[in-house]
N, C-alpha and C positions, 0 to 999 in steps of 0.2 A: 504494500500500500504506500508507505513514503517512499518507493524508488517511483513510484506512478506520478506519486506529485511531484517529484523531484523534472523527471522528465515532463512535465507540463508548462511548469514554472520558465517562462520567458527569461534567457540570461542579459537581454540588453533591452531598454525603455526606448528604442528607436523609432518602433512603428507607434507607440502608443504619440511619441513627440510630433511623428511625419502628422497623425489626427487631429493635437493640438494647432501647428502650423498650419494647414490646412483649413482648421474652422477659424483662426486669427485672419486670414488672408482672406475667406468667405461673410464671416459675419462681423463687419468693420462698421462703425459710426453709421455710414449711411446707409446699412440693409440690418441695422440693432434688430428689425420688425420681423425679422424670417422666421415664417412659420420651424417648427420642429421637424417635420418630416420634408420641406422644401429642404432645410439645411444638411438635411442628410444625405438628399438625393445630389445636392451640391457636391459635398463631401465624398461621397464616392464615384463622382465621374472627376473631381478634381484631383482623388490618391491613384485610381485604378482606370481612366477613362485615357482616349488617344493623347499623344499632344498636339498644341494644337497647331503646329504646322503640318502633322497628318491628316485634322478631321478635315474633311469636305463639307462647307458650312451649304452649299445650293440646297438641298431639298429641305432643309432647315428654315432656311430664310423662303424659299417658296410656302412652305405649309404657314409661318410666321406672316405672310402679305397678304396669302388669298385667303387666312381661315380668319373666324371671329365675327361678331356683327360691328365692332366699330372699324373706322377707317385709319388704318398703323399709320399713314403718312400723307396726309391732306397734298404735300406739293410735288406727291410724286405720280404719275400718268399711270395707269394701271397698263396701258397697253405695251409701255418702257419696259415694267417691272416684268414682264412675262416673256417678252421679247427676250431681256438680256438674262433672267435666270435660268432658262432651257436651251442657254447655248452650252 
């Protein structure tokens, strides 16, 4: 039984630090209000998620323009925005 814990028991506070680092750089002065389960889901695509000169933001920013009932960006041409994201 104590070699069980023994082998359980984490020898370095690295990852528990990379979590704290990670919620300091997420929930800063100006998002104090983040729901608890927004900050988590933050928190794991900011430890475990691409970087982000791997992700490809297009079908991102597509679903972000055309979905919702309000209008994302009053001075942008809808017809612009569709054009230039499905190239």
């Amino acid at each position: 039984m104590l070699v069980e814990i023994i082998l359980v028991v984490p020898t370095s506070s690295a990852i528990c630090e990379r979590g704290f680092s990670a919620m300091a750089r997420i929930k800063s002065d100006w998002r104090a209000s983040l729901q608890p389960d927004m900050l988590n889901r933050l928190m794991a695509i900011s430890i475990s998620g691409p970087a982000v000169g791997e992700y490809n933001c297009t079908r991102a920013l597509n679903l972000w323009y055309t979905g919702g009932q309000r209008q994302r960006r009053p001075v942008f041409d809808d017809e612009y925005v569709e054009e230039n994201l499905n190239d």
